[in-house]
N, C-alpha and C positions, 0 to 999 in steps of 0.2 A: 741372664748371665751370658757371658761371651763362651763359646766353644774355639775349640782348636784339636788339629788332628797332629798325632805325634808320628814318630818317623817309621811308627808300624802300621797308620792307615785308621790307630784307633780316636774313637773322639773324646774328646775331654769336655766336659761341663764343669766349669771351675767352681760351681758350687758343691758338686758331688766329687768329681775327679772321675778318671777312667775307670771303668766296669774291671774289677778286678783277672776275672777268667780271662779278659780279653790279653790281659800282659804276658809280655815273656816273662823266663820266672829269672832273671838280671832284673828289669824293671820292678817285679814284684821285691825282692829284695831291698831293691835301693827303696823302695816306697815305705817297706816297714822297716827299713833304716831311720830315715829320714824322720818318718813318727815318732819312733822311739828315742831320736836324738832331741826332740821336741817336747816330749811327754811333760816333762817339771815344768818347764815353764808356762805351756798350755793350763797346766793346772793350777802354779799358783796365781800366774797375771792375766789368763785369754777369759775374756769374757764369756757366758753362760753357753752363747749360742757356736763358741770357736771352742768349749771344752766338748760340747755334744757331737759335733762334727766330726772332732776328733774321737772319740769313744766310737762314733759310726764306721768312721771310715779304718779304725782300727782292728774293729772288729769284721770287718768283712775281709781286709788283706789276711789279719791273722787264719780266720775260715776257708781262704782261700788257700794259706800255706799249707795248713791240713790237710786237705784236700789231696793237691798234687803230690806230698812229702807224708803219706801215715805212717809211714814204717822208718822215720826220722832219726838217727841216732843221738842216742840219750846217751851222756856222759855218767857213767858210775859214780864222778867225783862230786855229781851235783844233788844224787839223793838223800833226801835226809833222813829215809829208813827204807827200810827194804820192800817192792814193789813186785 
C-alpha cells in the first residue's frame, strides 16, 4: 500500500490509516466524523473486508477519544435511566 505523510509529519498506511495517538484531536474528530457519516452505508453495500476495517478503524479512534476526553460531558437529556 502506498503511504503519505500529513501536514503534522504523521504517516498514513492507506490500509490502516494514521495511528490514532499520533492525531491532533481536530483531526481525531474529523476522522470519527467522517466514520460515522459513513457507517449505513459501509454496512448495508461495503463489502465484508471494507465493513471490518471499518469496525477497526472505528474502534481504535473511538478508544482513542476515551482516552484523551474520560471525564466527557454527558448530556442529562440523553439518559434513559438514571446512572
Amino acid at each position: 500500500m502506498a503511504d503519505a505523510r500529513s501536514s503534522t509529519g504523521a504517516t498514513a498506511d492507506f490500509g490502516t490509516g494514521v495511528d490514532p495517538a499520533v492525531l491532533a484531536d481536530d483531526d481525531l474528530f474529523r476522522e470519527l466524523a467522517s466514520l460515522h457519516r459513513t457507517r449505513l452505508e459501509t454496512l448495508r453495500h461495503g463489502p465484508d473486508a471494507a465493513l471490518e476495517n471499518h469496525f477497526r478503524r472505528t474502534a481504535e479512534l473511538e478508544t482513542e477519544y476515551m482516552a484523551r476526553f474520560p471525564g466527557r460531558e454527558v448530556d442529562p437529556e440523553r439518559l434513559t435511566q438514571a446512572f
